[in-house]
N, C-alpha and C positions, 0 to 999 in steps of 0.2 A: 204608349203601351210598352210593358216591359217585355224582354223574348223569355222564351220560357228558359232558358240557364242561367238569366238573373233572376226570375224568380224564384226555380231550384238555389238556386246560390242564397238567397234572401231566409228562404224558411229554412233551410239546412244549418246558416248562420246562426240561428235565431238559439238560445239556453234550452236544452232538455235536460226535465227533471229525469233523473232515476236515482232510487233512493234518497239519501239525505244530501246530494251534492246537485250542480246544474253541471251539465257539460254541454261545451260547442263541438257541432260538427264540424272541420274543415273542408273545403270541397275547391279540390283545386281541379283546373281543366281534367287532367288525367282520370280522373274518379267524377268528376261529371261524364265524362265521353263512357265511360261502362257502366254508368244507372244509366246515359240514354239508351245506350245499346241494349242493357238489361229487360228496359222496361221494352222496347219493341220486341224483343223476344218474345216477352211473356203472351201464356195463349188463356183462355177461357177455362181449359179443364186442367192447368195446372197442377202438381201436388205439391203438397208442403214437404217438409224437410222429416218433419214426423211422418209423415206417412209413408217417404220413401226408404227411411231408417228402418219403418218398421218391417219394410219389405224385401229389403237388403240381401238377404238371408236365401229368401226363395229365387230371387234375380241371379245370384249368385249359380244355385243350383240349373237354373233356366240355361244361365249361359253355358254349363255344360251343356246340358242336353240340348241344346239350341230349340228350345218352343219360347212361350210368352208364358208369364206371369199374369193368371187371369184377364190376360187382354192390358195391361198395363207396361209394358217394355217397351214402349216408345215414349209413354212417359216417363218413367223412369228415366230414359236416357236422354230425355231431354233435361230433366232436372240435373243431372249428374255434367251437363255441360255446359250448365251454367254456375252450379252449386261447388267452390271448391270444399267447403266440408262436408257435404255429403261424400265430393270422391275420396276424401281424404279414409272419411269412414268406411267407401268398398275397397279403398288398397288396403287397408290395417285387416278387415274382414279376408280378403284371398290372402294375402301373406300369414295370417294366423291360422287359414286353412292347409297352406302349402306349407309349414311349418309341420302343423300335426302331420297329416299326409306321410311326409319326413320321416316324423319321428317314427309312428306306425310302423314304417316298413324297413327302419332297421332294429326294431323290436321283434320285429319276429321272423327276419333273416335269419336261419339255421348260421352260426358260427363260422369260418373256412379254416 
């Protein structure tokens, strides 16, 4: 019987079609050891990446005011520490906030 990171390694190997070409995955120890880690993370109510994208926005705002996100802000942060594009998406989102922010308030600083 095979252990399960040859057989990870066996279907990962294996041609996936997308579009008009095949590509192999490579799956060397390193990127084996973080899908197993991955997948033992992973829980039952999970969200996807769309759903936490879509929520971005108000998590943002939650985390000032420090409450939850319809009861969602554990999930959320749990995705986000697994997810590097997802984080990637809330730093570009607060740095565009802290930006404007910025900009706001030297607009309409009275001159010295």
């Amino acid at each position: 019987m095979t252990s399960l990171s040859e057989k990870l390694r066996e279907l990962l190997g294996k041609p996936v079609i997308m579009g008009s070409a095949a590509e192999t995955m490579a799956l060397d120890d390193q990127s084996l050891q973080r899908l197993m880690h991955l997948l033992c993370d992973t829980r039952d109510d999970e969200l996807s990446c769309e759903e936490v994208f879509n929520c971005l926005d108000e998590y943002v705002d939650c985390l000032e005011a420090s409450h939850d996100v319809d009861g969602k802000r554990s999930l959320v942060e749990h995705h986000l520490s697994i997810c590097s594009d997802c984080r990637d998406e809330l730093d570009a989102l607060v740095h565009a906030l802290e930006n404007a922010s910025l900009d706001s308030r030297t607009t309409t600083e009275p001159p010295t």
